[in-house]
C-alpha positions as CSV (number, residue, x, y, z in Angstrom):
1,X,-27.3,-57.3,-25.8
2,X,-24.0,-56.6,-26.4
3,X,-23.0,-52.4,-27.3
4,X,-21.3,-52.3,-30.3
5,X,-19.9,-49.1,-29.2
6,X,-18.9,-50.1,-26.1
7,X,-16.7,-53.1,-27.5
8,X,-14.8,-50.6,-30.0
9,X,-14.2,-48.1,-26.8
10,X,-12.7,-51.1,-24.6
11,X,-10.5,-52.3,-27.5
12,X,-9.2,-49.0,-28.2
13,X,-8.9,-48.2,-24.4
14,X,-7.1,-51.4,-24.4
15,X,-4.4,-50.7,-27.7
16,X,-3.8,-46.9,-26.6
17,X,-2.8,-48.2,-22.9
18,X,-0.9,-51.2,-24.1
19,X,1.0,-50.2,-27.2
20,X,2.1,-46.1,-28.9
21,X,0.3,-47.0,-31.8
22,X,-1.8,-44.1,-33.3
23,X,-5.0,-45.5,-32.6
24,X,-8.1,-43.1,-32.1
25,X,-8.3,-41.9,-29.0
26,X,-11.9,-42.7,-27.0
27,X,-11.5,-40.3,-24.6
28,X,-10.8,-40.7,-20.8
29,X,-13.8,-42.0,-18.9
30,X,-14.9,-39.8,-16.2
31,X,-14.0,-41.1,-12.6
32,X,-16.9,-42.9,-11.8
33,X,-16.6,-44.8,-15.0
34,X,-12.6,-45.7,-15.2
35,X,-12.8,-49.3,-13.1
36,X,-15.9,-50.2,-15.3
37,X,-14.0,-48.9,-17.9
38,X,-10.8,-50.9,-17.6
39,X,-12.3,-54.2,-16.5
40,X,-13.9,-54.2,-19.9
41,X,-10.5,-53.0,-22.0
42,X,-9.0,-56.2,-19.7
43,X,-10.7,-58.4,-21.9
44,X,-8.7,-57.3,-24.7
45,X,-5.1,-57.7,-23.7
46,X,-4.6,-60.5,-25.5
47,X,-6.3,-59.6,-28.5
48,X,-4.1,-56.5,-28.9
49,X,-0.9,-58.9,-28.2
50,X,-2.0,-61.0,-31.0
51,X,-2.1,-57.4,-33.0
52,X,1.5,-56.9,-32.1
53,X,2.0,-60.7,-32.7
54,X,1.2,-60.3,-36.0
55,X,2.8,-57.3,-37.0
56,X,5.8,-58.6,-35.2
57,X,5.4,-62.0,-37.4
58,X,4.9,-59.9,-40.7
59,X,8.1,-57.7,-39.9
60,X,10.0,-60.9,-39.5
61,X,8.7,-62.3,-43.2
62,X,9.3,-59.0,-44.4
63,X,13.0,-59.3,-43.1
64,X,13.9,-63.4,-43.6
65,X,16.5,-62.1,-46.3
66,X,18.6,-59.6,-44.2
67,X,21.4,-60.3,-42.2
68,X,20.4,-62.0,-39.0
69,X,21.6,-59.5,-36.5
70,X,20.6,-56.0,-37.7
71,X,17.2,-58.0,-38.8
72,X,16.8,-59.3,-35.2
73,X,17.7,-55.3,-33.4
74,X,15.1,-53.7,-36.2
75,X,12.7,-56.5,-34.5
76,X,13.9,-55.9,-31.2
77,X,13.4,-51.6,-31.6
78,X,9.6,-51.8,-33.4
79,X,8.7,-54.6,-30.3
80,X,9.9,-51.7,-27.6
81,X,8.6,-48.7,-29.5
82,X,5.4,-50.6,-30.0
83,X,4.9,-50.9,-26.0
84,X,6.7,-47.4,-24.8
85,X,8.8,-50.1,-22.9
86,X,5.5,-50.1,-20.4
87,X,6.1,-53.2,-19.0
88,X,10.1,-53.5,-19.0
89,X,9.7,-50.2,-16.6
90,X,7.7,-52.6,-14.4
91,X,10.5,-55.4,-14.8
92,X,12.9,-52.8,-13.4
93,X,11.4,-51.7,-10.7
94,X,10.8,-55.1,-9.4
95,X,14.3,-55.9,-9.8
96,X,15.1,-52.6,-7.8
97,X,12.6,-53.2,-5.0
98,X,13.1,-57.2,-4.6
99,X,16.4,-56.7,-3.8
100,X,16.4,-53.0,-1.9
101,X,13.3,-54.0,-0.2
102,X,15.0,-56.8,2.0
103,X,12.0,-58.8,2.5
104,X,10.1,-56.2,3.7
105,X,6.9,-55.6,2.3
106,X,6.1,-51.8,3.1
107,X,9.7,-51.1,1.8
108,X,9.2,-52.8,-1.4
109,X,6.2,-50.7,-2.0
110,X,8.3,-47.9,-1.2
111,X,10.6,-48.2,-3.5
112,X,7.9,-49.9,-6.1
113,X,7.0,-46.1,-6.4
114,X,9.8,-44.6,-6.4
115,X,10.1,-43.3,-10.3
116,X,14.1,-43.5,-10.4
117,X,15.5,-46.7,-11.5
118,X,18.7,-48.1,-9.6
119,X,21.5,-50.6,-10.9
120,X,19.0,-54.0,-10.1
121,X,16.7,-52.3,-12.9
122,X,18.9,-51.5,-15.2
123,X,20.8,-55.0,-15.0
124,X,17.1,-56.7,-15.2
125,X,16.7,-54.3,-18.1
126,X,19.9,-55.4,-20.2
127,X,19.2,-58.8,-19.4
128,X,15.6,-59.1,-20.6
129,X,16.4,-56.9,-23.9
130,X,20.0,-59.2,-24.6
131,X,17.4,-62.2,-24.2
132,X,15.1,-60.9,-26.4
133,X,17.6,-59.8,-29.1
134,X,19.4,-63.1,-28.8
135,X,16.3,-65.4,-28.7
136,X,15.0,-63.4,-31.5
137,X,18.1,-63.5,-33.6
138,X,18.0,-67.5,-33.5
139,X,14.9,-67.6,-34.1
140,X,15.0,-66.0,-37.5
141,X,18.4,-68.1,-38.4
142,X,16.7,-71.4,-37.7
143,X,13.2,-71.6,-37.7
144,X,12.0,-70.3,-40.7
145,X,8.2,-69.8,-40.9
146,X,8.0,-70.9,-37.5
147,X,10.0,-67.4,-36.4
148,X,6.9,-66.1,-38.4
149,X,4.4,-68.3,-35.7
150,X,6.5,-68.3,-32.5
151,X,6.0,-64.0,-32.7
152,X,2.4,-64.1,-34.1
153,X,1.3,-66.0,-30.4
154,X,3.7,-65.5,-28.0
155,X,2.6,-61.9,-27.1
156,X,-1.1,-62.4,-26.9
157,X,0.2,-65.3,-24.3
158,X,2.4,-63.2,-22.1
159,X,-0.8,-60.5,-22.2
160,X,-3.2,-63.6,-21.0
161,X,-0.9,-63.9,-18.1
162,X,-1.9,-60.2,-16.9
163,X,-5.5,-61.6,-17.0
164,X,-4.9,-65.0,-15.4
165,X,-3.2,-62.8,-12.4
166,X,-6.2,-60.3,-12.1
167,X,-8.1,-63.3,-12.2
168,X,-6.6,-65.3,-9.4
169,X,-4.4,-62.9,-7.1
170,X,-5.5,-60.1,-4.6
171,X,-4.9,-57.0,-5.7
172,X,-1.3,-55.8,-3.1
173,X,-2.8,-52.5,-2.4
174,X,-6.4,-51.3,-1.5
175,X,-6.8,-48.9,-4.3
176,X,-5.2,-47.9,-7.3
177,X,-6.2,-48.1,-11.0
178,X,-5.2,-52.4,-10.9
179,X,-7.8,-52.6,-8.3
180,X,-10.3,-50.6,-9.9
181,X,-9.6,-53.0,-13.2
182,X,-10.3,-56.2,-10.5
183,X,-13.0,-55.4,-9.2
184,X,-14.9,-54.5,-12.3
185,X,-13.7,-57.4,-14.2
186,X,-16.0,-59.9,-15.7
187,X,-14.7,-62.7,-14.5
188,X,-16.2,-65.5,-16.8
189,X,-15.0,-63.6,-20.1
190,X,-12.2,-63.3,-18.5
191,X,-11.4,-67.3,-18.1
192,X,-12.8,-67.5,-21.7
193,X,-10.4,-65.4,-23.0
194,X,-7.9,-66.9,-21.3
195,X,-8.6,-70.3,-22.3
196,X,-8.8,-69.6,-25.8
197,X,-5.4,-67.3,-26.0
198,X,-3.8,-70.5,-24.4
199,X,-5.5,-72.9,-27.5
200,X,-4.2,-71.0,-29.8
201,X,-0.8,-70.3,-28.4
202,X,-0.6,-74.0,-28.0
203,X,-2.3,-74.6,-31.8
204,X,0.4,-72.1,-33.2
205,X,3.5,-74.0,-31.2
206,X,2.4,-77.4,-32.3
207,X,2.3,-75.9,-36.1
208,X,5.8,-74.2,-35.6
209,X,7.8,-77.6,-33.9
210,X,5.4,-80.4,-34.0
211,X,4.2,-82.1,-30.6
212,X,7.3,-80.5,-28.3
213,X,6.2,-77.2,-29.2
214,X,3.5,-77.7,-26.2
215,X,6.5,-77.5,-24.0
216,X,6.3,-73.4,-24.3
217,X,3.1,-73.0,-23.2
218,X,3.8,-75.3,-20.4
219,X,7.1,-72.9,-19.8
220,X,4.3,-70.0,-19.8
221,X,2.1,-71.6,-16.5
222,X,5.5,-72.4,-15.1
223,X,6.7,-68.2,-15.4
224,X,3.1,-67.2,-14.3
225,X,3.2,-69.8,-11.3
226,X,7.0,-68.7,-10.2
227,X,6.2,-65.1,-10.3
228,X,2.8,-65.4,-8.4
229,X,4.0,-67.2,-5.3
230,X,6.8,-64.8,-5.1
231,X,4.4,-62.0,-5.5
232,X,2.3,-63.5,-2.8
233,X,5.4,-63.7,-0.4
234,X,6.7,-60.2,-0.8
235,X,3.5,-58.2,-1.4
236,X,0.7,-60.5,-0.3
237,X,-0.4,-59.9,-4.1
238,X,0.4,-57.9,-7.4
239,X,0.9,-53.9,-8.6
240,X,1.3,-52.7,-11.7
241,X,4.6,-53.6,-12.0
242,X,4.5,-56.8,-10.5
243,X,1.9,-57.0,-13.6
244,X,4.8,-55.9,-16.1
245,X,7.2,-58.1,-15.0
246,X,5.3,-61.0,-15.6
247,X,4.6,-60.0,-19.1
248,X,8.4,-59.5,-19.2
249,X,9.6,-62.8,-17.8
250,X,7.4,-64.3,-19.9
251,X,8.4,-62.9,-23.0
252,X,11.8,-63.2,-22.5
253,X,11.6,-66.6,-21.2
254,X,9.4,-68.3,-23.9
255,X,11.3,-66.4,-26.8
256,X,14.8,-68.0,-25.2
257,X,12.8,-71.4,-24.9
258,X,11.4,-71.4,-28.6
259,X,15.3,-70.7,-29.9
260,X,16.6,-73.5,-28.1
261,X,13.7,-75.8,-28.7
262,X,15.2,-77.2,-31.8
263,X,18.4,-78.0,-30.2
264,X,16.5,-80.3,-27.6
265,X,14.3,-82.4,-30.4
266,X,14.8,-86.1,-30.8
């Protein structure tokens, strides 16, 4: 039987780790309880990217009227503030340690936890917010309602990616709280959520450019596969960050891929 209680504590686990939203707080589990805990709040990811989807789609309705460029920075701020820029610190300290690390994989560990970010991270970090503001900005010039649809799925997609990578990648160290979220995760559920956060994505992309819209989600597996094998060949699996960065390639990527879209119909 399923605990109705213990579904609302995951999803709310889930939103206060993933977005700054003032959600109620549940409470920190006790030790013993945190990788039960966070396998279950796994399960949600998406579900609270389609929550940011959609308030990200209802902001962009809201502001279809004003001027393309401040509409697409107030777009671009509420997206950051909504995550506390979680996962573009991850994005940055990839950059950092892929290049400082120089193929070596206890130095790109090292420098995976080192809190100060050098030039690599702040160039990744310029780059992935200028695609986002750009990719955005197009988005609400040309499309129309399908700016509106493109933002309500393409979140919950780049969160099914962190599951899809629990789900098939070693975890790169032997503890840590990813681990613990690994090794309590329910592993069926899991691939059901996944499956069904790629139906709709692909549903939504279909509705928003027709039958080349199934070209973004494609562009998603393409991001997730990329990014796993390089994972794999630095870290012989994925941290935390590694974690982030995919969320952050893939948002970035798929958001410049749905702006150019239309420029590549027949």
């Amino acid at each position: 039987m399923i605990n109705a209680g213990a579904v609302w504590r995951a999803l709310l686990f889930a939103g206060r780790f993933l977005t700054r939203w003032p959600l109620p707080d549940p409470g920190m589990p006790s030790a013993a309880q945190l990788g039960p805990e966070m396998g279950r709040a796994a399960l949600f990811y998406p579900l609270i990217g389609l929550l940011l989807g959609a308030a990200l789609a209802g902001l962009a309705l809201l502001l279809q009227d004003a001027p393309t460029l401040a509409a697409a920075a107030v777009l671009l701020i509420f997206w950051v503030w909504s995550t506390g820029a979680l996962h573009l610190d991850g994005l940055a300290d990839c950059a950092d340690a892929w290049v400082g690390g120089l193929g070596s994989r206890a130095r790109t560990l090292e420098i995976l936890k080192d809190p100060r970010t050098g030039a690599m991270g702040v160039v990744a970090l310029v780059l992935a917010l200028l695609g986002k503001f750009a990719g955005s900005a197009a988005l609400l010039e040309g499309a129309g309602i399908g700016a509106a649809l493109v933002l309500a799925w393409l979140p919950a997609l780049a969160r099914a990616q962190l599951l899809l990578l629990a789900l098939t990648t070693p975890y790169a160290r032997a503890d840590g709280m990813g681990a613990a979220m690994r090794s309590h995760l329910h592993r069926p559920t899991a691939w059901l959520v996944v499956l069904l956060s790629w139906g709709v994505a692909a549903l939504l992309a279909v509705l928003a450019f027709g039958p080349l819209g199934l070209a973004l989600p494609l562009l998603a597996l393409a991001v997730y596969w990329t990014w796993r094998r390089s994972l794999l060949q630095r870290l012989g699996g994925y941290t935390g960050d590694g974690a982030g960065a995919l969320l952050e390639l893939t948002e970035t990527l798929l958001l410049l891929g749905a702006a150019l879209l239309p420029a590549v119909a027949p």
